[in-house]
N, C-alpha and C positions, 0 to 999 in steps of 0.2 A: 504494500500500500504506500503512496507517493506520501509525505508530509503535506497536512492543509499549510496552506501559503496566506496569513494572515493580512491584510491588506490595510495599511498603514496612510497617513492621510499623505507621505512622501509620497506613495504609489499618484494619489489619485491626483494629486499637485502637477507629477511629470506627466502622466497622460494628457492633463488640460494646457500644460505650460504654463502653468501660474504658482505663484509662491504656495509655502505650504501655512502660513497665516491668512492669506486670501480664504484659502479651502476651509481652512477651520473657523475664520468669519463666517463664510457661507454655511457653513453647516447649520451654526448658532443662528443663523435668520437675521444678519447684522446689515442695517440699513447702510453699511458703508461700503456694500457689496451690491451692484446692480442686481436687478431682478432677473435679467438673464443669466448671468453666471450662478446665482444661486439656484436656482431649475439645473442648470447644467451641471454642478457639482453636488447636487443633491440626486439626481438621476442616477448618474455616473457614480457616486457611493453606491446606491441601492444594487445598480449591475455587477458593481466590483465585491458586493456583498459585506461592505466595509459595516464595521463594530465599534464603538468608542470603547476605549479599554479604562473601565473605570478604575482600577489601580492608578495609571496614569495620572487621573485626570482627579485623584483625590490627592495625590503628593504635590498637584500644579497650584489646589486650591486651599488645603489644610496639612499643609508636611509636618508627619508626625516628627515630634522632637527622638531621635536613634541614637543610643552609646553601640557599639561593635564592642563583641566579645571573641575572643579567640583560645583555643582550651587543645590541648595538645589530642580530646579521644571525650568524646560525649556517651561513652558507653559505660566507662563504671560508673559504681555508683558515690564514690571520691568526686568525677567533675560532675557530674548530674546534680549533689545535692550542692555543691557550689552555685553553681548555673540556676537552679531553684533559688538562690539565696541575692543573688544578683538581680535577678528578672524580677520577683515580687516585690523587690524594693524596689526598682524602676519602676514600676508599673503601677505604684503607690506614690511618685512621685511624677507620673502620664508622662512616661518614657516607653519607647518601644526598643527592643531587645533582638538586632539582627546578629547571629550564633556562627561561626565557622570552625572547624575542627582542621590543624595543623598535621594531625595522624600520625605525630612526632618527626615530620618534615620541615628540613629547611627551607628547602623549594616551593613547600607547602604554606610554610607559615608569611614568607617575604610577599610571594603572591595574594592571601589573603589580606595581608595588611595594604597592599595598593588598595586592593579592591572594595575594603572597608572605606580608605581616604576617600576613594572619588564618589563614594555614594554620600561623600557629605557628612558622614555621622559624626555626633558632634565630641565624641571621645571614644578611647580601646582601653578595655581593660582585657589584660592578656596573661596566659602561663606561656610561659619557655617550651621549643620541644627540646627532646633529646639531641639533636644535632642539631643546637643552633650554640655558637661562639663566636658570631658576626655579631653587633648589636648594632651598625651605624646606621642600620634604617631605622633604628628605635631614635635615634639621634635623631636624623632629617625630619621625624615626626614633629621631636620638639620644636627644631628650627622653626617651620610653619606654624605651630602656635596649638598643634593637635593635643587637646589632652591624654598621657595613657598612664593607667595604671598597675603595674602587674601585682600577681599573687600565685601564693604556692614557688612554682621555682622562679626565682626571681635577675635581675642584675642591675649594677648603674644604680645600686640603692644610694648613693647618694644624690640626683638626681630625679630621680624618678620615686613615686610612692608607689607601697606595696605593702602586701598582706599575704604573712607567715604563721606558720605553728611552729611552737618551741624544739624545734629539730634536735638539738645537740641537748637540751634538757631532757626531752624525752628518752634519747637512744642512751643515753647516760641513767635514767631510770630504770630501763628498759633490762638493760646491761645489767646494773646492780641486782638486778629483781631474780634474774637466770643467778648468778656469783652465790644470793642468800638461798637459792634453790637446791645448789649443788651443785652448779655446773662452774666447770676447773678450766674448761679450754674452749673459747667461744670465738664464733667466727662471724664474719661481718660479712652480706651478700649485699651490695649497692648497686647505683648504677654508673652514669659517667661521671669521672672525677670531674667535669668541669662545672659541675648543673652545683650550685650554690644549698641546694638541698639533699646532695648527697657529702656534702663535703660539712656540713652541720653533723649531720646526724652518726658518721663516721668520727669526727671530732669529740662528741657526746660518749662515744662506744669505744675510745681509746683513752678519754677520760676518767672513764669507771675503772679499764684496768691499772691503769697507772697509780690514782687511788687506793685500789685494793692490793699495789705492790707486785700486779699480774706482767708477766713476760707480754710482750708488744711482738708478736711475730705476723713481718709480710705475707707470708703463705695463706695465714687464717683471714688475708682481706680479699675478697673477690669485687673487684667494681668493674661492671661490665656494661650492661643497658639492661633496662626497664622493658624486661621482657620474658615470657614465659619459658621461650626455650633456652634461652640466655643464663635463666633462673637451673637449670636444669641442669646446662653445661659448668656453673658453677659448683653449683652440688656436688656434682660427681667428681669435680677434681679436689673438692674439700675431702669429699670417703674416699677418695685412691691415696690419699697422707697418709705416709707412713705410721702419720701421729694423728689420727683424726679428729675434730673436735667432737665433743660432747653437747654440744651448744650452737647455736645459729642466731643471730640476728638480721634477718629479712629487711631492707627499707619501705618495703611493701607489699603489698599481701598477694600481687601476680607474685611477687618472688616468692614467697612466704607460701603458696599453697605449690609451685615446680618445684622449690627443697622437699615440701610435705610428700611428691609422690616418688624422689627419688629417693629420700629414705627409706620409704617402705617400700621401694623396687631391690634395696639389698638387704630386705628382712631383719632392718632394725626397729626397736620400738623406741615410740616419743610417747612423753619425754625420759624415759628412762636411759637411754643410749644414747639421743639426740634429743636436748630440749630445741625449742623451735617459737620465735615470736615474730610476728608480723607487725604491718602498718595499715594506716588507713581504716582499720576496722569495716572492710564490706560486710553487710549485711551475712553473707553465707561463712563469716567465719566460725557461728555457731551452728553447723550443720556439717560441718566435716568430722573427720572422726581419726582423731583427735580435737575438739574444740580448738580454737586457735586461739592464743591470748594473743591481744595485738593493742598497739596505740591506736586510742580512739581520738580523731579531729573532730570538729566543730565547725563541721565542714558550711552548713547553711550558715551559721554567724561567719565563716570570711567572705560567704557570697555579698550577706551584704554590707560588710565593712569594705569590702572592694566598691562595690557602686557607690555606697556611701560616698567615700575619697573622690569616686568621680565626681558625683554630683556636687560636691564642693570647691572640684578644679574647675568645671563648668562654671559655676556662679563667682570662679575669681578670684580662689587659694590659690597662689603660687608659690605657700610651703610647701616639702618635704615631708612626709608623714609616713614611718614604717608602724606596723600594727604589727604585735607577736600574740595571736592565740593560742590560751594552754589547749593542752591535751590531754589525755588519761588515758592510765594503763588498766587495761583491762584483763584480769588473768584468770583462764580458762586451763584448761588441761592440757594441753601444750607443753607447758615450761616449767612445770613443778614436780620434780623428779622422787618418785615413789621408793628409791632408795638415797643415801649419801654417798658421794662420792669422798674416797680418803684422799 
């Protein structure tokens, strides 16, 4: 089947040879349009089978006030209930809420951000992907005068505002919580060392040992990417250690549930053999089996302390403002080791 060929008032302009303001007077029955031409390009609409496309023609006459969001994956439920937390506070403030997903693209994320600018929108509030270490489009935004604000992974914070959860306090919680559990030899699964959110939380998880007087060994740190089979591949070089840990700390719960199947793909149990804690707390971390203890966010309050931030650049803050929301550790069956280790 051919694609229907929508028939634009361009079309019906060139066929007559008159401007496409002419066409669109005439339409509207505008006495500034002889009486012939308006017969003529009212006729000629009906042949051409021409529609006025009221999206169009509601942005021409009432443009909604738009901030652009950009979010590395609209599927978990980590950016969903951010995005919830964003949009309901827009939307209580009669903002509309146009959404793009970077898919952890760089390619991806530069692209959206033009395509966010030229529709006008009147600010970005944005997470980082995984491969992004470019920032100077985030710079020419400011140049022009565009508000943005990030959350979650961030950069340029001195610069730019943004909105975090206590990374390095929690994984240092986290860390402690596995140490009073019993676990002797813990290992850290992250992602890339560039992303500002992995190098918190790692900082937190080297903190606890150094505190507790614990050996600091490279082997036990895997930072790779934010990703399942990535999560998987680190696993397994953690259990091929001569010395294996006893302990894991996941920066998030895709890692946290690809450690969870490759331990028990070599028939150990958690947490007895390997304790194991995650992040983000998804919803199904109480459905796997083992319960997953994991840091819980507060995820819909940074949705809307991000919009918030906007909607205060918009009206004319040209502070700086970093926001740090706690977190809580949630401890499930996971991490609390049914024997002690000597």
């Amino acid at each position: 089947m051919e694609n229907k060929k929508y028939t634009s008032l361009r079309d019906i302009a060139r066929e007559l040879g008159v401007s496409v303001a002419t066409v669109s007077r005439a339409l509207h029955g505008s006495k500034e349009i002889s009486r012939e031409m308006r017969e003529r390009v009212q006729l000629l609409a009906k042949q051409m089978n021409y529609r006025p496309n009221p999206f169009a023609m509601s942005l021409r006459h009432n443009a909604p006030h738009t901030i652009g969001v950009m979010m590395p994956d609209i599927v978990t439920h980590f950016y969903a209930s951010i995005l919830k937390g964003i949009e309901e506070t827009a939307v209580s403030n009669d903002y509309f809420v146009i959404i793009t997903s970077s898919n952890e693209s760089f390619e991806h994320e530069k692209r959206n951000l033009e395509n966010l600018a030229n529709l006008r929108v009147e600010g970005i509030i944005a997470c980082l992907s995984q491969e992004t270490t470019d920032y100077s489009r985030f710079l020419a935004l400011k140049d022009i005068g565009l508000p943005l604000v990030f959350f979650d992974r961030v950069c340029l914070t001195d610069q730019f505002s943004s909105v975090i959860a206590d990374g390095d306090l929690s994984a240092q919680v986290a860390t402690q919580h596995l140490i009073d559990s019993g676990s002797r030899r813990i290992a850290f699964i992250g992602g890339a060392n560039h992303l500002d959110i992995v190098k918190r939380r790692k900082h937190g998880y080297l903190e606890a040992l150094r505190q507790n007087r614990m050996a600091i060994e490279p082997e036990l740190v895997e930072c790779r990417k934010i990703d399942y089979d990535e999560g998987k591949i680190a696993t397994e070089k953690l259990l091929a250690l001569s010395n294996p840990p006893d302990a894991i700390l996941a920066m998030n719960d895709t890692l946290a549930f690809a450690a969870m199947e490759v331990i028990k793909s070599h028939g150990l149990r958690i947490p007895d053999d390997v304790a194991l804690i995650g992040y983000t707390d998804e919803r199904h971390a109480n459905y796997v089996e083992p319960k997953l203890s994991a840091i819980s966010h507060q995820t819909y309050k940074m949705g809307q302390y991000a919009c918030q931030l906007m909607l205060d650049q918009i009206h004319g803050d040209t502070d700086v403002h970093q926001i740090v929301v706690p977190t809580q550790l949630h401890i499930r069956e996971s991490s609390v080791k049914r024997r002690t280790c000597e």
